[in-house]
C-alpha positions as a printed Julia matrix, in Angstrom:
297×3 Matrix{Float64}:
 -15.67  -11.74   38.65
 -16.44   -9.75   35.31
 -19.31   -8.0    35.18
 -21.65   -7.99   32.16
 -22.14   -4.13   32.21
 -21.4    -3.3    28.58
 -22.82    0.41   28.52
 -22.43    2.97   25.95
 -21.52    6.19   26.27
 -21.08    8.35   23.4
 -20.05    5.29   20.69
 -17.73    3.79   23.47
 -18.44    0.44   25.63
 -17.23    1.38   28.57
 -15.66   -1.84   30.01
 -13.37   -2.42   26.91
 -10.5    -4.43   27.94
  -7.16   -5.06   25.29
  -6.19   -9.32   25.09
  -3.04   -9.15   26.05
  -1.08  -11.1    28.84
   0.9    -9.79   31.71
   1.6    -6.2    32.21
   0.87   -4.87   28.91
  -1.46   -1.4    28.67
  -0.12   -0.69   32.56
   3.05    0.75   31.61
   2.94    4.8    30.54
   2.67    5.65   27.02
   3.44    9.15   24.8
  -0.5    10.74   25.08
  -1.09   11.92   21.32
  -1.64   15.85   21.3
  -5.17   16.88   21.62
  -4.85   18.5    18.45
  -8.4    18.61   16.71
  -7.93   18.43   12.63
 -10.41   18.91   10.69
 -12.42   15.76    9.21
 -12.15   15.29    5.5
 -14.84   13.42    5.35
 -18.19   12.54    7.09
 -18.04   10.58    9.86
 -19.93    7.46    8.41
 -19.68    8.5     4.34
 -18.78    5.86    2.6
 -16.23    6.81    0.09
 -12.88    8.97    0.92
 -13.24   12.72   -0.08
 -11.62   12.5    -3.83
 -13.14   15.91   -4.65
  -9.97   18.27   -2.73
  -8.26   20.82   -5.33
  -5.28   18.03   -5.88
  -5.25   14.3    -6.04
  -1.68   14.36   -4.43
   1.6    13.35   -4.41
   3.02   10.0    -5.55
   6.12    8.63   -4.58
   8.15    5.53   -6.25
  11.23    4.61   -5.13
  12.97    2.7    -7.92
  16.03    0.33   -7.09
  18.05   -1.52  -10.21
  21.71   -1.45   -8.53
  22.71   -2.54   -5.21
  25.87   -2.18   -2.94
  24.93   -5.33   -1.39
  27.17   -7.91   -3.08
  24.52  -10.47   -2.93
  21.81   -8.68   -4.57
  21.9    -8.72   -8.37
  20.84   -5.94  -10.83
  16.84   -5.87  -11.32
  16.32   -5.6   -14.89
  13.13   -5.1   -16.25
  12.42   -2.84  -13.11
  12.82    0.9   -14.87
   9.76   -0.43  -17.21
   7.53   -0.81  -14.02
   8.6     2.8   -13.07
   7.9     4.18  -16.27
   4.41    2.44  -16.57
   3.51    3.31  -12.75
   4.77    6.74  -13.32
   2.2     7.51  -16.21
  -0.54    5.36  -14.71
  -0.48    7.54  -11.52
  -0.11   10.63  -13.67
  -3.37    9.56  -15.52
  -5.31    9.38  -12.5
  -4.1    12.84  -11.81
  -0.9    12.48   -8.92
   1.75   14.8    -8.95
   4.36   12.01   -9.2
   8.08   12.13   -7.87
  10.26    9.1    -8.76
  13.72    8.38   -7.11
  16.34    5.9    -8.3
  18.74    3.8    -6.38
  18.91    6.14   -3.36
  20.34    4.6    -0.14
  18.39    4.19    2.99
  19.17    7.36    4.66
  17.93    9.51    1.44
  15.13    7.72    1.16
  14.26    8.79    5.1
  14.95   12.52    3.62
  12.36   11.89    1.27
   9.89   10.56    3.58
  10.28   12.69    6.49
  10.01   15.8     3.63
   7.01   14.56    2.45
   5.63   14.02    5.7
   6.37   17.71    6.9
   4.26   18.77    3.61
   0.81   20.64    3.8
  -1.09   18.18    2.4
  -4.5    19.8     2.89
  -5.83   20.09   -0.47
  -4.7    16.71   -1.38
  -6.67   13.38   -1.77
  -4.45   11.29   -0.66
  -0.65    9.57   -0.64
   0.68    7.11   -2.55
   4.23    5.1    -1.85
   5.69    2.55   -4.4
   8.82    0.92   -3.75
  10.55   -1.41   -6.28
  13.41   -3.22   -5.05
  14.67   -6.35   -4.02
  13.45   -7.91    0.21
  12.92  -10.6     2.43
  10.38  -10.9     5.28
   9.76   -7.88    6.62
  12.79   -6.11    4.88
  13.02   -4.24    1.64
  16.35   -2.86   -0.1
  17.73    0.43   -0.44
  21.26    0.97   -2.51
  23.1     0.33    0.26
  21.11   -2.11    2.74
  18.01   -3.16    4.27
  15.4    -1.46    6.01
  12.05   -2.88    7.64
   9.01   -2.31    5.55
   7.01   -0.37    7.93
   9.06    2.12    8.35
   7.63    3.32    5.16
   4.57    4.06    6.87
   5.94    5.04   10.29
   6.15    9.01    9.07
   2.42    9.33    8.27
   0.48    8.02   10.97
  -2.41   10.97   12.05
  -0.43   11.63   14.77
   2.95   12.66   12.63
   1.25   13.76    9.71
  -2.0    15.53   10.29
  -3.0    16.85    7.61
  -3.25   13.09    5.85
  -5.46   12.74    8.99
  -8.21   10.48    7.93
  -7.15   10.3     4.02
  -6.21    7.35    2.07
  -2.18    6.53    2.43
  -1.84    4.01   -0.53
   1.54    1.75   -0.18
   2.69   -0.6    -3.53
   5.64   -2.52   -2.77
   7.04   -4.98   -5.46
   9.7    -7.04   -3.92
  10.17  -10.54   -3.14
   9.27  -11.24    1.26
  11.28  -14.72    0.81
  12.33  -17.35   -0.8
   9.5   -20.14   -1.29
   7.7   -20.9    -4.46
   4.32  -21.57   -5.39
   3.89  -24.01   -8.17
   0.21  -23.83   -7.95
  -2.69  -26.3    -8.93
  -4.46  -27.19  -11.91
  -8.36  -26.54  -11.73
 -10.94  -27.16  -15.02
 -12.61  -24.69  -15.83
 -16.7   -25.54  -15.06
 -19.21  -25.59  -18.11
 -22.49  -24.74  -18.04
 -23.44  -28.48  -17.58
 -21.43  -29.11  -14.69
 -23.32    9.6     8.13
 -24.38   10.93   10.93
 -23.3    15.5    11.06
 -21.45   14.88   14.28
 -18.73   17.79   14.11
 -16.2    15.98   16.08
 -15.19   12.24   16.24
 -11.26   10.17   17.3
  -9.75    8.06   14.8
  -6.71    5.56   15.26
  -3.62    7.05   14.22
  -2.98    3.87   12.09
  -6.34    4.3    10.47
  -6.59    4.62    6.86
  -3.75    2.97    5.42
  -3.69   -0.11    2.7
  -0.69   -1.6     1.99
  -0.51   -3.77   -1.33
   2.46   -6.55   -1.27
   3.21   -8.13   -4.65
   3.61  -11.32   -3.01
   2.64  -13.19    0.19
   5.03  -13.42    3.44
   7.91  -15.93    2.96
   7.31  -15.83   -0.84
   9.12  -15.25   -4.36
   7.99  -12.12   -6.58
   8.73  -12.18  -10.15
   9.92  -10.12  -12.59
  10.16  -10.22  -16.38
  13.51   -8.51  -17.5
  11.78   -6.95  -20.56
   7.94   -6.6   -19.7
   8.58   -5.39  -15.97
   7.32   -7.54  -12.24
   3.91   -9.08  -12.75
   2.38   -7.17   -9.64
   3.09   -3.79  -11.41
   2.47   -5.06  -14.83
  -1.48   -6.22  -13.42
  -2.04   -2.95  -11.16
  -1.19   -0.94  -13.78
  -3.24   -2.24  -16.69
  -6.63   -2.6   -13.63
  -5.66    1.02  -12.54
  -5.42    2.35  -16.58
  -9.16    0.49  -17.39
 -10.78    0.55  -14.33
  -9.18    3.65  -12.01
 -12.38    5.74  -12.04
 -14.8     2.47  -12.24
 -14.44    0.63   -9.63
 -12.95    1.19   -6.02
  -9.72    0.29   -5.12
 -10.25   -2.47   -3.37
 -12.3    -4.13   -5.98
  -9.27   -3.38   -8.73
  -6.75   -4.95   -6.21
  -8.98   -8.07   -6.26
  -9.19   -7.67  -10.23
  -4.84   -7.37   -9.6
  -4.92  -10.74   -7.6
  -6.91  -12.49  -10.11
  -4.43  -11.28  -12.99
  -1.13  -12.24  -11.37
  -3.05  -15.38  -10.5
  -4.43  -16.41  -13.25
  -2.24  -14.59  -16.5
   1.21  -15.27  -15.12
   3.69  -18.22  -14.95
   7.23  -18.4   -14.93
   8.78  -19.82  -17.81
  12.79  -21.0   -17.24
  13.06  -24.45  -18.89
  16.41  -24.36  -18.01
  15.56  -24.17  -14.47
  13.27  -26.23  -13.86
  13.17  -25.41  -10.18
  11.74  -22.04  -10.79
   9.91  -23.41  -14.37
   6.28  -22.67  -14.38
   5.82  -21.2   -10.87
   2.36  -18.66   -9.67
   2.09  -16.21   -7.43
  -0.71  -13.87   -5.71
  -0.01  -10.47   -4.15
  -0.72   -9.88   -0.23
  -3.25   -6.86    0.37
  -3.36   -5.68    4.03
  -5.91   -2.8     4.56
  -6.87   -0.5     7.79
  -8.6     2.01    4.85
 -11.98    3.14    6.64
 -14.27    3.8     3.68
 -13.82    3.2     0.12
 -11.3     4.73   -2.39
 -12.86    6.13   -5.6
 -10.69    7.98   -7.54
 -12.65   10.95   -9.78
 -11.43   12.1   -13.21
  -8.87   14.51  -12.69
 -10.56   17.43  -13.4
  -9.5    19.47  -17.2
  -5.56   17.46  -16.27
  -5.12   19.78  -13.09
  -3.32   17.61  -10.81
């Protein structure tokens, strides 16, 4: 019989249960050490602390030339680097940029980063550019899964990131489908509390930005760069101290929605295809990024 006593104690119902069949929750986990890191933010503010003495580091991990003999050269894609490079420099990121390294230098990189003091920083940013399939995105020399990307900075792993934004831009392909979209007419007129200590999720604060949805087809122009980094760019250049960064990645969506179409008459498979990027968030307040302050980054 369940019992309909759903008292509080300190924020927490006490009778909360996880939906889950069979044995799951019963087996023993790894308890995360009752380290207690200092909040940089209020409890309930709204927006992430922007206002530390850095903005942070930025991270993109630029792929043109695979091992894999199926995977062909992605031209266009050192023109997304460049652009994201100077667009995260502009917003005031200490930016790193890596090309064509294989899978186990990329998990150098990461688990480096990861081991930083990040302290006085804002935040993290990750881009990847490469080639992937569900789930899977491609180093030099093979595939890895996506979320390992992530995996190193959880609270638990990387403390000092505890409760800061850990901003993830990944411009690959997550199948093989195509969306040819639909043709709509355009409508005329006629027609916090000071609470000193409080427990986050270790997975908190995290948004991860996909330039397509699962199962799907990202494109690329060989000259102009992918259409994801082409739109984030230009919203993050006009609009990165306006508007939060959810509200630009909506402002993203609508440009790769509505601005883009493939053009290959000679294919007309592929000819005139759409496509909208996937944003999946677990960010707790709002991200606001200030002016860097005199250029200091």
């Amino acid at each position: 019989m369940c019992s309909t006593d759903n008292s509080i104690n300190n924020g927490v119902q006490i009778d909360d249960v996880g939906d889950a069949f069979g044995s799951f929750g019963k087996t023993s986990t790894v308890p995360t050490p009752n380290v207690i890191q200092s909040a940089p933010t209020q409890r309930y503010e709204v927006y992430y602390n922007m206002n530390h003495s850095k903005r942070g580091l930025a991270l993109i991990f630029n792929h043109e030339f695979f091992t894999v003999s199926h995977l062909n050269a992605r031209c266009g894609t050192n023109v997304d680097c460049e652009n994201l490079k100077a667009t995260l420099k502009n917003l005031g990121f200490e930016v790193n940029d890596y090309h064509n390294l294989t899978q186990k230098d990329i998990v150098k990189q990461l688990e480096r980063v990861a081991e930083m003091d990040h302290s006085e920083h804002d935040c993290l940013v990750i881009a990847v550019l490469s080639h992937g399939e569900l789930g899977l995105v491609y180093a030099h020399d093979g595939a890895y899964k996506a979320d390992s990307l992530w995996h190193y900075f959880t609270a638990d792993k990387c403390q000092s990131l505890a409760g800061k934004p850990k901003l993830f831009f990944i411009q690959a392909c997550q199948g093989d489908k195509l969306d040819s979209g639909i043709t709509l007419k355009e409508r005329t007129e006629t027609d916090g509390y000071p609470s000193s200590i409080f427990r986050i999720p270790t997975q908190a604060d995290f948004l991860i930005a996909y330039s397509t949805i699962p199962g799907y087809y990202s494109w690329r122009n060989t000259s102009r760069g992918s259409w994801f980094m082409q739109a984030l760019c230009i919203e993050l250049r006009d609009n990165g101290t306006r508007y939060d960064l959810l509200t630009m990645l909506t402002f993203v969506c609508q440009r790769v929605a509505v601005d883009f179409e493939s053009n290959t008459p000679d294919n007309m498979a592929m000819h005139r295809q759409k496509q909208i990027p996937c944003i999946t968030t677990m960010l707790t307040r709002l991200v606001k990024f200030t002016p860097p302050r005199n250029g200091i980054v």
